[in-house]
Backbone as a chain_set.jsonl record, in Angstrom:
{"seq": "XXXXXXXXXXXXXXXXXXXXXXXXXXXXXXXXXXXXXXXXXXXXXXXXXXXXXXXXXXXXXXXXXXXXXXXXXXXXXXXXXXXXXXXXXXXXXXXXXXXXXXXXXXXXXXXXXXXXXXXXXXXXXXXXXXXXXXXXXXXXXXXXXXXXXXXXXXXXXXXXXXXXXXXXXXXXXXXXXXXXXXXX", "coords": {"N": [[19.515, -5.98, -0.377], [16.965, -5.773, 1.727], [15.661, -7.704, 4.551], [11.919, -8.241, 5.206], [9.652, -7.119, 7.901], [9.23, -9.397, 10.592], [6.415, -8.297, 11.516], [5.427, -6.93, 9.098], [5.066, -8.763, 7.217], [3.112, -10.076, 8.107], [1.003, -8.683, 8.459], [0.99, -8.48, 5.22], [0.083, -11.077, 4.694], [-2.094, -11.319, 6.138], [-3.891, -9.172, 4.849], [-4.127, -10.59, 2.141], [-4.909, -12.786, 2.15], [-7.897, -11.333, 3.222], [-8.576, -10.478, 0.861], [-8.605, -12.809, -0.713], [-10.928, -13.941, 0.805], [-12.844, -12.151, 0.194], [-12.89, -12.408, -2.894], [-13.778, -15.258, -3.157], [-16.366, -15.228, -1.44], [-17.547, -13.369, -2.922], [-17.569, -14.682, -5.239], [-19.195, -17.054, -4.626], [-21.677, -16.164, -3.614], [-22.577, -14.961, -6.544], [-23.139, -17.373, -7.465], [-25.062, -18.82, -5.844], [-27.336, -17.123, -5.879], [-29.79, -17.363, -7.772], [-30.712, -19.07, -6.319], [-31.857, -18.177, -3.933], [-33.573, -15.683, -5.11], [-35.538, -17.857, -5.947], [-36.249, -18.613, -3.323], [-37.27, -16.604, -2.532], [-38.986, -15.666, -4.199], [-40.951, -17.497, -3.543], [-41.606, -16.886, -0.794], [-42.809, -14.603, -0.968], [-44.593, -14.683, -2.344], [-46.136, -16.89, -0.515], [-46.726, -14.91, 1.693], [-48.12, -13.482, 0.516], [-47.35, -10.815, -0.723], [-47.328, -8.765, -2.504], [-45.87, -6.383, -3.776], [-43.582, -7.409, -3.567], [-43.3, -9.373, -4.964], [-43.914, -8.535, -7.52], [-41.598, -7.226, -8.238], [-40.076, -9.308, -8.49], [-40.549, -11.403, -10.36], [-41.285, -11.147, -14.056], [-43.789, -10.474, -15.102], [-45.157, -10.012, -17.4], [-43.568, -11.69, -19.281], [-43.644, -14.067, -17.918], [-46.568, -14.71, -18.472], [-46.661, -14.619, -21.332], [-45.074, -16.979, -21.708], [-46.75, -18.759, -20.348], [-49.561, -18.917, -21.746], [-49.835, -21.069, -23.864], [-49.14, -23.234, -22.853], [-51.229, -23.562, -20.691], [-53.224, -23.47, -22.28], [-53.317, -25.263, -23.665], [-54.118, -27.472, -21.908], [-56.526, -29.302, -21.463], [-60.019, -28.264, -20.806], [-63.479, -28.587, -19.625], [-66.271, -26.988, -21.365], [-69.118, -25.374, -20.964], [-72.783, -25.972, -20.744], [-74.336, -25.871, -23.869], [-76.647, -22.692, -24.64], [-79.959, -23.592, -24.091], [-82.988, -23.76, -26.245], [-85.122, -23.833, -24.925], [-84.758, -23.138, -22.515], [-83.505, -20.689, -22.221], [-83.961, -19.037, -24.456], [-82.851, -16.374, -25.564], [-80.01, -16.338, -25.177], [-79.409, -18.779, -26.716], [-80.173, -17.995, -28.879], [-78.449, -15.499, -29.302], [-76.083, -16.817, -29.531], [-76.386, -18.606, -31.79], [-75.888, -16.84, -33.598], [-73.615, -14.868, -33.116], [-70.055, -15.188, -33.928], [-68.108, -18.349, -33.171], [-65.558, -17.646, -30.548], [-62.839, -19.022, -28.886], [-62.61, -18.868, -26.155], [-59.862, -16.426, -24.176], [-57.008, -18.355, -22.619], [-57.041, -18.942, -19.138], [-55.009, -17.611, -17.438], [-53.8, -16.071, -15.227], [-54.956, -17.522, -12.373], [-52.712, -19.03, -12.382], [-50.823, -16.761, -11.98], [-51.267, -15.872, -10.015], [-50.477, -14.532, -6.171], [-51.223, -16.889, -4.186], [-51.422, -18.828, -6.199], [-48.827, -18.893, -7.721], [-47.247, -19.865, -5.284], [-48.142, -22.354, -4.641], [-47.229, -23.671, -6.89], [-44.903, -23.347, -6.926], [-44.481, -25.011, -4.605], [-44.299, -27.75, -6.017], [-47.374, -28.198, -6.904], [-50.79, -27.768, -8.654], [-51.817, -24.856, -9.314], [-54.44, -24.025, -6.536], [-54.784, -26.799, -5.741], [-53.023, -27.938, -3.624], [-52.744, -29.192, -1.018], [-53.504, -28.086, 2.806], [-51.777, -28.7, 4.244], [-49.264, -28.944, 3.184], [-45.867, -28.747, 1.853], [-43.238, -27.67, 0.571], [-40.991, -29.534, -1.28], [-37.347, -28.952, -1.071], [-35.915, -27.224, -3.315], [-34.548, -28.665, -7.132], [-31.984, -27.899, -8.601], [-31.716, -27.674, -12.138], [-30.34, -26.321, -14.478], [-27.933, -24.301, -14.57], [-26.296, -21.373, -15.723], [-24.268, -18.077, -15.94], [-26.345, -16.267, -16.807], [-28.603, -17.377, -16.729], [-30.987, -19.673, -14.925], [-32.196, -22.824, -13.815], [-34.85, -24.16, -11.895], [-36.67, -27.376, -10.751], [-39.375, -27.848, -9.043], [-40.595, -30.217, -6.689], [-43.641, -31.988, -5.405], [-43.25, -32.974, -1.871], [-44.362, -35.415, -1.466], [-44.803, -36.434, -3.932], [-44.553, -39.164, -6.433], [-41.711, -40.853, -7.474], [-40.662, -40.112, -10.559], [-42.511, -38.526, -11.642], [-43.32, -35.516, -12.953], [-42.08, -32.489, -12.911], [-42.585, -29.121, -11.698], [-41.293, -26.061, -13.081], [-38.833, -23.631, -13.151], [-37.846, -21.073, -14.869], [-35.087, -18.644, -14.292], [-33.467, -15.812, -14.847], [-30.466, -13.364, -15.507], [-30.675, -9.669, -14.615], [-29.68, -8.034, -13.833], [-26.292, -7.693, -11.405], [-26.759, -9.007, -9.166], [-28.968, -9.473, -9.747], [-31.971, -11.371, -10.207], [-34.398, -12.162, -11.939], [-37.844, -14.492, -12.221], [-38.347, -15.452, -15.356], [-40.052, -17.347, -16.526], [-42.537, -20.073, -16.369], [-42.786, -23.818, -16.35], [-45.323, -25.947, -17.088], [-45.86, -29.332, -15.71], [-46.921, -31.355, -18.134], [-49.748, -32.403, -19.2], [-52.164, -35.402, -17.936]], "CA": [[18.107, -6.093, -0.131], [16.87, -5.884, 3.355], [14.551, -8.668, 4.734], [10.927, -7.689, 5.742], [10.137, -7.648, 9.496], [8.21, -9.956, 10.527], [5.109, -7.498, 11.825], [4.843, -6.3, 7.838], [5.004, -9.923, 6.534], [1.869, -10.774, 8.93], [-0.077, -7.66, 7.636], [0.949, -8.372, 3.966], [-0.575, -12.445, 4.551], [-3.878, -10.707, 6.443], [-4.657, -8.33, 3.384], [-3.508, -11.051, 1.042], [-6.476, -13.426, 2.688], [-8.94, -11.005, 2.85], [-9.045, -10.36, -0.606], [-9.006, -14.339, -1.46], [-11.813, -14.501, 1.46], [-13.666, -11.306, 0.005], [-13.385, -12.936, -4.161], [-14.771, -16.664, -2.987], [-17.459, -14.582, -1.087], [-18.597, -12.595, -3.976], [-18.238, -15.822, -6.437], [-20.591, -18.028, -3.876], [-23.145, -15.188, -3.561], [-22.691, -15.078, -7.49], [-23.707, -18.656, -8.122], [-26.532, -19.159, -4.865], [-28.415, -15.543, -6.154], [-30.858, -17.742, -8.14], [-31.182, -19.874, -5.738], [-32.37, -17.221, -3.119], [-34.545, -15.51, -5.989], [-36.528, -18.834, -6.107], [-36.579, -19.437, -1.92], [-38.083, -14.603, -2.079], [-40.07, -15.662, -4.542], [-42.112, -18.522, -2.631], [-41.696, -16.224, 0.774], [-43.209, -13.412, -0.906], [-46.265, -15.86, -2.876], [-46.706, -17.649, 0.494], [-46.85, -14.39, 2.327], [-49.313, -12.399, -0.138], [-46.545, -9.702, -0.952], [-47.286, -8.333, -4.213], [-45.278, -5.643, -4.284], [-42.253, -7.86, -3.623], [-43.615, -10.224, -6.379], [-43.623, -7.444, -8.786], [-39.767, -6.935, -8.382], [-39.072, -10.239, -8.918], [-41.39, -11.824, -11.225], [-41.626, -10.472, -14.789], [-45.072, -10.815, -15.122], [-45.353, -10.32, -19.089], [-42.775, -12.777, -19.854], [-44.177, -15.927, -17.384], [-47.744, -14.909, -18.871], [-46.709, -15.552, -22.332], [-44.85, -18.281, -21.337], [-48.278, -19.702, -19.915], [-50.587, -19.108, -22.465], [-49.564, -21.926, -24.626], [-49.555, -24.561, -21.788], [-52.38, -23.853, -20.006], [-54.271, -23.363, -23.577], [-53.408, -27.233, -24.138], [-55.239, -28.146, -20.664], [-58.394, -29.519, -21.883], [-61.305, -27.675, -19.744], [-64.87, -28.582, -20.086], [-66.859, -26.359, -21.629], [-70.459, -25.324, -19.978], [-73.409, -26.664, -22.034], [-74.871, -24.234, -24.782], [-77.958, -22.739, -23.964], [-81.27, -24.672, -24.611], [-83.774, -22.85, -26.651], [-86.554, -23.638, -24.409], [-84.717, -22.55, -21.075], [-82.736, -19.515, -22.089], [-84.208, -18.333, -25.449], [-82.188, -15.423, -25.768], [-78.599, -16.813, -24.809], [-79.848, -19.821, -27.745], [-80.26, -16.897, -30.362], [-77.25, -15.308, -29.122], [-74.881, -17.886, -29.498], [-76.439, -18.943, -33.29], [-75.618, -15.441, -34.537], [-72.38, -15.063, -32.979], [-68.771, -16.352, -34.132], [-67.576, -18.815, -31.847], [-64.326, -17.616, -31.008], [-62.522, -19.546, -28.146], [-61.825, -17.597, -24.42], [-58.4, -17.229, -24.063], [-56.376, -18.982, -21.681], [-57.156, -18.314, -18.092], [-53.573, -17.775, -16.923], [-54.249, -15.415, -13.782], [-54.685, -18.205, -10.942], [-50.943, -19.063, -11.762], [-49.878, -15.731, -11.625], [-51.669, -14.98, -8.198], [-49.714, -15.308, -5.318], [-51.896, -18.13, -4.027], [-51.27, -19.7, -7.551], [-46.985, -18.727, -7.578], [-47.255, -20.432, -3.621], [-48.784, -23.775, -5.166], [-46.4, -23.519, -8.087], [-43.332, -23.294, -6.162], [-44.454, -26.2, -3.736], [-44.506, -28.521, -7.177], [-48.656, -28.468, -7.038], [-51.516, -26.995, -9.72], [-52.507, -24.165, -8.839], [-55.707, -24.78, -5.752], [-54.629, -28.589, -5.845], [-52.211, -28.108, -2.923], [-53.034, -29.288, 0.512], [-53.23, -26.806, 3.308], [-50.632, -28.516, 5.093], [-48.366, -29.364, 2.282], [-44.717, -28.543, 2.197], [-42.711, -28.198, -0.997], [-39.491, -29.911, -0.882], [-35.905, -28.335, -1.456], [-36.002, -26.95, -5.608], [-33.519, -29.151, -7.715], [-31.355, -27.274, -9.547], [-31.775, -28.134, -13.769], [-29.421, -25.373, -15.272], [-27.121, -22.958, -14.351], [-24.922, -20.713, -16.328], [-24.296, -17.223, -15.352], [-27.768, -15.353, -17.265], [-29.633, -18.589, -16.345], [-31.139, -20.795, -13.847], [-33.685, -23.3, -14.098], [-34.755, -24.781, -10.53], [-37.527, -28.007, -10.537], [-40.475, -27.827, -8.037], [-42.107, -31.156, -7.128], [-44.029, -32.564, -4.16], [-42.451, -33.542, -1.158], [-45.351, -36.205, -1.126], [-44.539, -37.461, -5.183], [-43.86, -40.634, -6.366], [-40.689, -41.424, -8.25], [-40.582, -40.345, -11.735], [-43.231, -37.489, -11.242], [-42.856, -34.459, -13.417], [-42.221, -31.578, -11.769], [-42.685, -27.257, -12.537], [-39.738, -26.118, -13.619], [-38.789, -22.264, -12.949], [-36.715, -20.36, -15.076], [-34.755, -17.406, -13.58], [-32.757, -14.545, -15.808], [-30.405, -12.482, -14.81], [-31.337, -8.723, -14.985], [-28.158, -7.253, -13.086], [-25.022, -8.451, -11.232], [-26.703, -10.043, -8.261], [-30.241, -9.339, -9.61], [-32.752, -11.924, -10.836], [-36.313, -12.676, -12.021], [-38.635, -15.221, -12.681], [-39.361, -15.335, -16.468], [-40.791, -18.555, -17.487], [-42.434, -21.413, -15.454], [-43.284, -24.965, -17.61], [-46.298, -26.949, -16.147], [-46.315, -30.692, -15.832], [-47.012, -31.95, -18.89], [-50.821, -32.797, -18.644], [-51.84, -36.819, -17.906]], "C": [[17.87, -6.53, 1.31], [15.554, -6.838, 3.814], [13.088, -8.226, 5.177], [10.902, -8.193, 7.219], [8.71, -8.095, 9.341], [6.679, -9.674, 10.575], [4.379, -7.236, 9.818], [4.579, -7.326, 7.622], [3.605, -10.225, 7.264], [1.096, -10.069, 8.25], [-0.196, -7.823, 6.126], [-0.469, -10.047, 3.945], [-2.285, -11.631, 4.966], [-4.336, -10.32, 5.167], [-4.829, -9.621, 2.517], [-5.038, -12.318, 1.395], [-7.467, -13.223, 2.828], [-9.242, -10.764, 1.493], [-9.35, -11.806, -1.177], [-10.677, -14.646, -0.47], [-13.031, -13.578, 0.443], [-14.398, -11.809, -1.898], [-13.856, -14.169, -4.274], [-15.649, -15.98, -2.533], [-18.097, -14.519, -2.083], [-18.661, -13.892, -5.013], [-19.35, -16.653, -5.527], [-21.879, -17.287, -3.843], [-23.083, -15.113, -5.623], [-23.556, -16.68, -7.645], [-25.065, -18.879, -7.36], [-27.102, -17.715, -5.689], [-29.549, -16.292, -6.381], [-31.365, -18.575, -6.88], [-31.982, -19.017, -4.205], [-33.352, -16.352, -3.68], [-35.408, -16.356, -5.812], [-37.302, -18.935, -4.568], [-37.527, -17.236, -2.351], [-39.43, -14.954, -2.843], [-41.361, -16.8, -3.902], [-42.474, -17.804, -1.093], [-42.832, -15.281, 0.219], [-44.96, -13.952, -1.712], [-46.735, -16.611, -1.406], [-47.209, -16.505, 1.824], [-48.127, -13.302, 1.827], [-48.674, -11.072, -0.917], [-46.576, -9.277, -2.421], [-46.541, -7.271, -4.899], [-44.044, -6.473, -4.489], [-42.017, -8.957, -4.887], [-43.813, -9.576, -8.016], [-42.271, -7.355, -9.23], [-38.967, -8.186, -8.589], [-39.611, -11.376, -9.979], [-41.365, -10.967, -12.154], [-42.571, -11.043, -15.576], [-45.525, -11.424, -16.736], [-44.811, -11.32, -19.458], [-43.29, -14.754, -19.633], [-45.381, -15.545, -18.366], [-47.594, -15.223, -20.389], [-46.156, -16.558, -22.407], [-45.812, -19.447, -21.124], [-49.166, -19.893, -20.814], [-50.584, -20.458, -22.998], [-50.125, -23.104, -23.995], [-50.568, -24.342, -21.381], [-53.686, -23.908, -21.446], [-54.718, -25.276, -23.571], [-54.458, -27.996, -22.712], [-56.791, -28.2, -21.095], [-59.82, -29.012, -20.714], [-62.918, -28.418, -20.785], [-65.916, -27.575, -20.147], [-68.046, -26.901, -20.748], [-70.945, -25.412, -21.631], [-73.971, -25.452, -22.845], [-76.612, -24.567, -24.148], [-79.284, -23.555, -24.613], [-82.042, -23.338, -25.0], [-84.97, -22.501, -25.818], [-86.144, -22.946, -22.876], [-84.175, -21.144, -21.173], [-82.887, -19.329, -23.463], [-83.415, -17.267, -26.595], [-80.557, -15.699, -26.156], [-78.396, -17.5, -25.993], [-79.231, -18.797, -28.755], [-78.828, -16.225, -30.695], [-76.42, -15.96, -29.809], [-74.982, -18.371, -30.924], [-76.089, -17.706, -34.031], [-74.015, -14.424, -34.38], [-71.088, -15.728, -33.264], [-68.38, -16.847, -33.088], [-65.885, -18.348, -32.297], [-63.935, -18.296, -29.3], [-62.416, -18.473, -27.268], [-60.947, -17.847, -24.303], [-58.069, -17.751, -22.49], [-56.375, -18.384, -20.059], [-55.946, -18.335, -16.986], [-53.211, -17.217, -15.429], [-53.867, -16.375, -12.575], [-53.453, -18.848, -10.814], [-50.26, -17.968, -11.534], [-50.12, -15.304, -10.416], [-50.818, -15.304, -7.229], [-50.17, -16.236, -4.513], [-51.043, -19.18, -4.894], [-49.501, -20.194, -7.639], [-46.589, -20.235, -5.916], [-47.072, -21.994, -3.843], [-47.53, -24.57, -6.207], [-45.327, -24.171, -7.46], [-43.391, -24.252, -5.264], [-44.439, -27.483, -4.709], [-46.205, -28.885, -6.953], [-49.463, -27.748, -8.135], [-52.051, -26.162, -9.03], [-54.562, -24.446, -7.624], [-55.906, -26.103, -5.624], [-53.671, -28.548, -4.356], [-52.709, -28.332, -1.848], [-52.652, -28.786, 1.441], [-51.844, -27.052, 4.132], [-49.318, -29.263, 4.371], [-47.115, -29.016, 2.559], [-43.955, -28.982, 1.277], [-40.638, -28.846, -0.692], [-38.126, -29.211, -1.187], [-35.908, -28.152, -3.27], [-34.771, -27.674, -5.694], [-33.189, -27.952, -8.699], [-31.649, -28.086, -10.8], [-30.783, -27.739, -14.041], [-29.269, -24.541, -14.707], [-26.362, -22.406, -15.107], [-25.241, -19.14, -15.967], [-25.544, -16.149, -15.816], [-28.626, -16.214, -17.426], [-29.979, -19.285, -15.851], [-32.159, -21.339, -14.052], [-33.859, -24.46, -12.775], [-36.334, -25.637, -11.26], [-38.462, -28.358, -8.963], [-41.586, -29.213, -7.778], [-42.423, -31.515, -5.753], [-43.018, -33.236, -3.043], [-43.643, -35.435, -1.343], [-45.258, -37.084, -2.868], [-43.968, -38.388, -5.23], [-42.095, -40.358, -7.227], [-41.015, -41.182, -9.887], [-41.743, -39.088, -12.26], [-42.977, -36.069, -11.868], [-43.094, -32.84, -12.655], [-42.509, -29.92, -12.387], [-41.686, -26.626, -12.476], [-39.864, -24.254, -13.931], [-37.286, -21.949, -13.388], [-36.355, -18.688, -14.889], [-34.149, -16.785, -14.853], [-32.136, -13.537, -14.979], [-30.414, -10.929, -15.137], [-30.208, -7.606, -14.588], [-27.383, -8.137, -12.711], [-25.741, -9.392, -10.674], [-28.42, -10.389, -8.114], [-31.174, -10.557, -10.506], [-33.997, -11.743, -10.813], [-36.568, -13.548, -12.83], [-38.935, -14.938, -14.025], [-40.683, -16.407, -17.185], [-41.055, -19.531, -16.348], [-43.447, -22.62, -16.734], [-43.818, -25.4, -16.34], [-45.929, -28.2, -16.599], [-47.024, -31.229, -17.293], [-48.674, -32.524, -18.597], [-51.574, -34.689, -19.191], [-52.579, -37.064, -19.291]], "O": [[18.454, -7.432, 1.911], [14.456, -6.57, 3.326], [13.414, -7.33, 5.956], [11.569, -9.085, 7.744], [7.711, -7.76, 8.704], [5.823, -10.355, 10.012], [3.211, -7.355, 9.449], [3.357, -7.349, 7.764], [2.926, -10.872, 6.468], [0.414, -10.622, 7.388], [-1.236, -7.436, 5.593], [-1.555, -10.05, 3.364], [-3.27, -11.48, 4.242], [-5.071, -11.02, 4.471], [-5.986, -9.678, 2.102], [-6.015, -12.418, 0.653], [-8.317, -14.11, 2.753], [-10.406, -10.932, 1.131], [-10.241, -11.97, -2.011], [-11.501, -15.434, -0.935], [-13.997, -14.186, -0.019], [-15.569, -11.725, -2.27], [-14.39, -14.451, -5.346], [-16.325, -15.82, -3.55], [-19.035, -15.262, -2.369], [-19.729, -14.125, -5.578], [-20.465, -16.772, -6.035], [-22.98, -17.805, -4.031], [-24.249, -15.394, -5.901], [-24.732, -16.702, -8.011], [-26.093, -19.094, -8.002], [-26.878, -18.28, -6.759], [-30.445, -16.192, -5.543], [-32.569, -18.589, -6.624], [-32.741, -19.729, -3.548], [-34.215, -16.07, -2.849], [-36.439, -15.813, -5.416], [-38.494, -19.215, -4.433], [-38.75, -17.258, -2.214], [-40.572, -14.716, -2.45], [-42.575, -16.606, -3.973], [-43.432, -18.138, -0.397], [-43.821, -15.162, 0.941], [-46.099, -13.533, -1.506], [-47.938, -16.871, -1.358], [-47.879, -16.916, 2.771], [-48.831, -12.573, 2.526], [-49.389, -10.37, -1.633], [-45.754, -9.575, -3.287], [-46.468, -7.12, -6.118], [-43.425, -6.297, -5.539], [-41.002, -9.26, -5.515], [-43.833, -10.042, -9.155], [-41.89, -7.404, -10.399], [-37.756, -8.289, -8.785], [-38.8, -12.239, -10.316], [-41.399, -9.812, -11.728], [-42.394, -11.859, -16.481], [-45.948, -12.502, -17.152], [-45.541, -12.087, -20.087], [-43.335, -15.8, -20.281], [-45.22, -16.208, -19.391], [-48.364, -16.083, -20.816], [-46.629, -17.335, -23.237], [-45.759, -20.612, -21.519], [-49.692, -21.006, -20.844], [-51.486, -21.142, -22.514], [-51.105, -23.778, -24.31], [-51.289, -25.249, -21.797], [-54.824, -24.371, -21.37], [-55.685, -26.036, -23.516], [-55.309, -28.883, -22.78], [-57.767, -27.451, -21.055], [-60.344, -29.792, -19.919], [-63.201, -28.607, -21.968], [-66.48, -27.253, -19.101], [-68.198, -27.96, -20.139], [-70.455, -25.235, -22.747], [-74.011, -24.285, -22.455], [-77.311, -25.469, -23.687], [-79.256, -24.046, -25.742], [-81.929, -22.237, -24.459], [-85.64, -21.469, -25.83], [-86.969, -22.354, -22.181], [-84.382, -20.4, -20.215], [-81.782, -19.447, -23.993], [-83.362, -17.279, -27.825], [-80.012, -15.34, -27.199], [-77.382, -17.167, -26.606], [-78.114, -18.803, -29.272], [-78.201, -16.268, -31.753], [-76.043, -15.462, -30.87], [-73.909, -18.608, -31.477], [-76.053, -17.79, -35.259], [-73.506, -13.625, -35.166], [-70.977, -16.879, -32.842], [-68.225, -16.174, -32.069], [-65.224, -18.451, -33.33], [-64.792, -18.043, -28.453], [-62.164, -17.316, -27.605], [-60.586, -19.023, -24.242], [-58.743, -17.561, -21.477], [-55.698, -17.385, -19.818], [-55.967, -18.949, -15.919], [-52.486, -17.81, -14.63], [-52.85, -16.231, -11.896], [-52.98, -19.223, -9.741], [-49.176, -18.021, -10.952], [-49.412, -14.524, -9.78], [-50.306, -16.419, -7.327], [-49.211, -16.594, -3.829], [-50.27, -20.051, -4.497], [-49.028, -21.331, -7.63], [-45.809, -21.186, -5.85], [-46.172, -22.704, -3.395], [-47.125, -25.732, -6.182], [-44.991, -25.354, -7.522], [-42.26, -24.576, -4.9], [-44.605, -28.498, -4.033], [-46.348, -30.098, -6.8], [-48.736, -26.936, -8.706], [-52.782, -26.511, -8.103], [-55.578, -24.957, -8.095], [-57.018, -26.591, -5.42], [-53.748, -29.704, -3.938], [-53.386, -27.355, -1.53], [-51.423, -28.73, 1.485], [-51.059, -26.204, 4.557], [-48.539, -30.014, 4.959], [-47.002, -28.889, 3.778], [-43.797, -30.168, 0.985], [-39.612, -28.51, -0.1], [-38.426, -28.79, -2.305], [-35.902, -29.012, -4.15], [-33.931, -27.593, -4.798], [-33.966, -27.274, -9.371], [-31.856, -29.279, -10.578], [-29.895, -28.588, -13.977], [-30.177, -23.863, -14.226], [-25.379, -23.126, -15.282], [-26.414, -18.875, -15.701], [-25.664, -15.157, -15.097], [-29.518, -15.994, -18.245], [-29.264, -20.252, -16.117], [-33.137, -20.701, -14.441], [-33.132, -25.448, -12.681], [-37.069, -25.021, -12.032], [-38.065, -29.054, -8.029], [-42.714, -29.398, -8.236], [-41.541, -31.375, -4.905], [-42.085, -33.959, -3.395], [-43.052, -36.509, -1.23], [-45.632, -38.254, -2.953], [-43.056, -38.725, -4.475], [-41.697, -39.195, -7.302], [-41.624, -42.082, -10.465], [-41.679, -38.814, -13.458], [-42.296, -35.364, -11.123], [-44.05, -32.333, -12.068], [-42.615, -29.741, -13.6], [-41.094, -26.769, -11.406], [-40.684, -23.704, -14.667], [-36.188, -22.211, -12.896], [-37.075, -17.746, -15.218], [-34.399, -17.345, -15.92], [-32.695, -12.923, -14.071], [-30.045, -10.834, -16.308], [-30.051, -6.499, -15.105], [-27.393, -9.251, -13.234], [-25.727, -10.52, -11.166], [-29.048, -11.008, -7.255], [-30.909, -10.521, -11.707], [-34.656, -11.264, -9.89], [-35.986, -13.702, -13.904], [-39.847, -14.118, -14.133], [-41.664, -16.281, -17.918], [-40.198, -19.843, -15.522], [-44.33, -22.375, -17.555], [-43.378, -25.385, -15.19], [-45.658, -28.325, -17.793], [-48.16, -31.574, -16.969], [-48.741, -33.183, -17.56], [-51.542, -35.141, -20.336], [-52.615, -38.192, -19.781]]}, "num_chains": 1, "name": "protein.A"}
């Protein structure tokens, strides 16, 4: 058996390193994905991009996700009409079933709303010169990520909006589900 010369032995170590450089690569871009999903999706809500918020948001899924929670947010109803000022509206409204309006879920899905979201604020609660802090990771496993969104400006102990990702391909994610704050 004849020894290798040294020139091959150099070329065998090169190859033999790019492939260990090229399979840590692809596992680090495996594990950050969500985490670059979460930073497109706040670029593309803070920028107005709706097409790009289409492709990474699955719209149906957060919106039934939302209903529920935002249902529980107590709103104040507007007063019923008075017989003597609005007659009609009065009559209306006694001959009609009350049936509740559903859940007005929209101004979180807008990209205004997503923008707010993703800075840990309520939707139109955010201050113009706000600035959301670095997302905490929650959960990771490889068809799941769940990043927490809260004020750079919160106190200690502060519940935050909590964005769960899915993955849809190898290196592909989207937004399905975001949980609100728990209301005070």
């Amino acid at each position: 058996m004849e020894p290798r010369a040294p020139a091959q032995w150099s070329l065998t170590r090169a190859i033999f390193r790019l492939i260990v450089v090229a399979i840590v690569g692809t596992a680090l871009a495996f594990v950050a994905a969500p985490f670059f999903a979460f930073r497109a999706v706040k670029a593309a809500a803070r920028d107005g991009d709706s097409h790009a918020l289409a492709q990474l948001v699955d719209y149906p899924a957060v919106r039934q996700g939302l209903r529920p929670q935002v249902a529980a947010i107590p709103v104040t109803a507007p007063a019923p009409p008075d017989i003597w000022t609005d007659p009609i509206g009065a009559v209306r409204r006694a001959i009609e079933p009350l049936t509740p309006a559903p859940p007005a879920v929209e101004p979180y899905l807008s990209a205004s709303g997503l923008y707010d979201l993703a800075r840990g604020f309520a939707p139109g609660k955010a201050p113009p010169d706000a600035r959301g802090a670095f997302p905490r990771l929650r959960y990771w496993d490889p068809n799941r990520a769940r990043f927490a969104a809260v004020p750079r400006s919160a106190k200690r102990g502060e519940q935050a909006v909590v964005f769960t990702f899915e993955r849809r391909e190898r290196f592909t994610w989207k937004l399905v589900q975001i949980r609100l704050p728990d209301a005070p």
